[in-house]
C-alpha positions as CSV (number, residue, x, y, z in Angstrom):
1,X,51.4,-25.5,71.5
2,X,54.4,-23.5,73.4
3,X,56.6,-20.5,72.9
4,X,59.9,-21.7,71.2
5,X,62.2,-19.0,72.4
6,X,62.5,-15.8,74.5
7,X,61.4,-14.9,77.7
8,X,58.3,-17.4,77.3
9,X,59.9,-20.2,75.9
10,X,58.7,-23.1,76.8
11,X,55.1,-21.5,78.3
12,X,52.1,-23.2,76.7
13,X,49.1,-21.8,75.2
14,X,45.9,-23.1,73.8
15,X,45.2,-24.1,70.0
16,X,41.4,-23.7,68.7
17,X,40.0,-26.4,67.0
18,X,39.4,-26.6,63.5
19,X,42.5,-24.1,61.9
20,X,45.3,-24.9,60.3
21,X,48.7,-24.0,63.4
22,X,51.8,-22.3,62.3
23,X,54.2,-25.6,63.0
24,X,56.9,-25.1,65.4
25,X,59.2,-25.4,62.3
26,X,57.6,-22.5,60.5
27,X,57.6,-20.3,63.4
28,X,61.2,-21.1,64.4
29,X,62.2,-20.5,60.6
30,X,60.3,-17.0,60.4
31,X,62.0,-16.2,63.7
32,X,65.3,-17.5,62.9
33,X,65.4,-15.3,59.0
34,X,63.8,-12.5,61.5
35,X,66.7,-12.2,63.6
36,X,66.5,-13.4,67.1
37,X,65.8,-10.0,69.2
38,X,63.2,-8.0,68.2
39,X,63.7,-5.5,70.6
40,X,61.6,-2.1,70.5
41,X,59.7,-3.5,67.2
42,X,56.2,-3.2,66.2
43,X,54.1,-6.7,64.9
44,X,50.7,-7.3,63.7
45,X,49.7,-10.5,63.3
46,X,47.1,-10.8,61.0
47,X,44.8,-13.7,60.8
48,X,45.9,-14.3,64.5
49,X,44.2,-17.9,64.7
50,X,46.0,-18.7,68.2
51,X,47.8,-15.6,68.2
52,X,51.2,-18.1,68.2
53,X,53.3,-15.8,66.1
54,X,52.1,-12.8,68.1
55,X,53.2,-14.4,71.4
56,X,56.4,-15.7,69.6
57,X,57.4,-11.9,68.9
58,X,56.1,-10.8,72.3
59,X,58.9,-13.8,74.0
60,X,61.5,-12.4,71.9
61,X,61.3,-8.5,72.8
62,X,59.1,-6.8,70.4
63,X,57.4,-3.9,72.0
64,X,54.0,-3.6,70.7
65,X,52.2,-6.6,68.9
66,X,48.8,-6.0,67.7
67,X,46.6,-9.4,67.1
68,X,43.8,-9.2,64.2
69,X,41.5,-12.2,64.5
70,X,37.5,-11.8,63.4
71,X,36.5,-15.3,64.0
72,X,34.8,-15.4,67.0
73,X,36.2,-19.1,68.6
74,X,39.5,-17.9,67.6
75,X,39.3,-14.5,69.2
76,X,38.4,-15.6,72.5
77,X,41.1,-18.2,72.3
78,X,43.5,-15.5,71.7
79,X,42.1,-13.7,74.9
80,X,42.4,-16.7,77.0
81,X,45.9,-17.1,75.6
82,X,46.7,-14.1,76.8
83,X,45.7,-14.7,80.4
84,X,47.3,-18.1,80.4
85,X,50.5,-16.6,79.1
86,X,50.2,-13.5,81.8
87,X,49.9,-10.8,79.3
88,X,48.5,-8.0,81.7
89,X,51.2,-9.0,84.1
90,X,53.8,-9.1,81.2
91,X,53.5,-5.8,80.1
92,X,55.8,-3.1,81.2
93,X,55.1,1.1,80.5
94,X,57.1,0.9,77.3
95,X,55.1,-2.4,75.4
96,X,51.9,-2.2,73.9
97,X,49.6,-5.3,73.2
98,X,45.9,-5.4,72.0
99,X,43.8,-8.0,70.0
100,X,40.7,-6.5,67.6
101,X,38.0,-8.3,66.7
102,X,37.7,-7.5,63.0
103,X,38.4,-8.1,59.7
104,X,41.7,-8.2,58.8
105,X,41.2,-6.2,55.5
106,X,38.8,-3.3,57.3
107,X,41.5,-3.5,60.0
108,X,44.3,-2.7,57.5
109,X,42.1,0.0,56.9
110,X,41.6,1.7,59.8
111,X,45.4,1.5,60.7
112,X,46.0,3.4,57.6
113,X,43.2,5.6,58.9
114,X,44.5,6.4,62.3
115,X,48.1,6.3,60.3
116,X,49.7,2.9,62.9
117,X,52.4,1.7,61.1
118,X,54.4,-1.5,61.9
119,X,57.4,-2.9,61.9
120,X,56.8,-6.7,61.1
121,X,53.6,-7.9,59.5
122,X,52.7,-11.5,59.4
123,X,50.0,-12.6,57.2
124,X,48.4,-16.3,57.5
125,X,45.0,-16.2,55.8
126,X,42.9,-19.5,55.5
127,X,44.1,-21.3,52.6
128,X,42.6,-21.8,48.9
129,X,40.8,-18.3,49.0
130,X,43.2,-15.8,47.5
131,X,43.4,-14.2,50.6
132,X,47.3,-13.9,50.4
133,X,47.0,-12.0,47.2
134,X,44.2,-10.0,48.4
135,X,46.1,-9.1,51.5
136,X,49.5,-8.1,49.9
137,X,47.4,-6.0,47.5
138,X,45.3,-4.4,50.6
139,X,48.5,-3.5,52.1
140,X,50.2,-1.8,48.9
141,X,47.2,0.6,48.9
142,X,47.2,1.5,52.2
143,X,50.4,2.9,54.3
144,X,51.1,0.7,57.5
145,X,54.4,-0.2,57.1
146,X,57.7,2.3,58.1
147,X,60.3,1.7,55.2
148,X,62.5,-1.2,55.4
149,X,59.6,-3.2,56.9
150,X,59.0,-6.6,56.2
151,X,55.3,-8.7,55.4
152,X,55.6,-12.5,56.0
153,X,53.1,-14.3,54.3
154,X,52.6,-17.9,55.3
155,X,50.8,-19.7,52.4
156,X,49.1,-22.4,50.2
157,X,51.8,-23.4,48.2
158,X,49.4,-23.4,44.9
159,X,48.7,-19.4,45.6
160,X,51.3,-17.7,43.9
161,X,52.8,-14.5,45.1
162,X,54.2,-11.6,42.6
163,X,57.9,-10.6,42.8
164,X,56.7,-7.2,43.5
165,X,53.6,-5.3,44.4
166,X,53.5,-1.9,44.8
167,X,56.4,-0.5,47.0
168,X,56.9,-4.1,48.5
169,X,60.0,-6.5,47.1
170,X,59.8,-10.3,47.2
171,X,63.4,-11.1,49.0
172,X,63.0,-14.5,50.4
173,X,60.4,-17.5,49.7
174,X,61.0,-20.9,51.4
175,X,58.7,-24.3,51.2
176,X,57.3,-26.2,54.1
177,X,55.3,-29.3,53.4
178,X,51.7,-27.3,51.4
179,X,52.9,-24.1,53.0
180,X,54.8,-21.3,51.6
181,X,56.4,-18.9,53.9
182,X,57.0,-15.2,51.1
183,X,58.8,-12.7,52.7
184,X,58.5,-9.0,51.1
185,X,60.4,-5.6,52.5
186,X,59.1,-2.4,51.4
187,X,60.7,0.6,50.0
């Protein structure tokens, strides 16, 4: 896999075996209905498999990206990714990044808890569990977005998202092969 655009573009990175990648064309789609510069924002990638979407909004400017991964094979990918890609010699004083080995519903949690809100939050569960439901719901109840934030949910196609949950607004939904890509902004 490699960065699309940015500051990285072009830079490979490792893919773990096994998971399902964001495609190039999904990732260049998200960016491209995200707006190009994402300058001084905040992104959590949840469900970071390779941490690709992470890295994509670290290449294009966003200032603190935190990667939630729990799988163990996946999470040390994601580390290695970051030392291929020169993450601790990317960073400047003003940019955050971290990667948690958890959960990504217990780490919703404890960002409520410790009140870390975001910016951007993209959401690509492992298909045919109901995990996209679960997750918008898990986010609804628990405050981690600043208003005017948006949740991207890449999806199986055959798990339907509600127009609305909570403070959260469906705006834009677009098809990809088995994959639905639901974009919500909250209130």
């Amino acid at each position: 896999m490699r960065i699309l655009s940015g500051k990285l573009k072009g830079r490979n990175f490792y893919m773990p075996h096994g998971i399902r990648p964001t495609s190039d064309i999904i990732r260049k789609s998200v960016f491209d209905i995200l707006g190009q510069e994402l300058e001084g924002l905040s992104f959590l990638d949840l469900f970071a498999g390779s941490g690709a979407m992470g890295f994509e909004a670290i290449s294009r400017g966003a200032q603190n990206v935190i990667f939630v991964e729990k799988d163990l094979k996946c999470f040390k990918v994601v580390e290695e990714n970051m030392t291929v890609l020169e993450m601790p010699y990317y960073e400047r004083k003003d940019c955050y990044f971290d990667l948690f080995k958890l959960d990504a519903f217990a780490a919703i949690k404890e960002f409520a808890r410790k009140k870390r809100q975001f910016d951007i939050i993209f959401i690509d569960p492992p298909y045919s569990r109901e995990l996209a439901k679960k997750a918008l719901k898990t986010l609804s109840a628990h405050d981690i977005v600043y208003p005017n934030s948006l949740l991207v949910f890449q999806h199986d196609k055959r798990e339907g998202l509600p127009d609305q949950q909570g403070r959260f607004s469906l705006f834009k939904t677009r098809k990809y092969g088995a994959s639905l890509v639901s974009i919500y902004r909250s209130s």
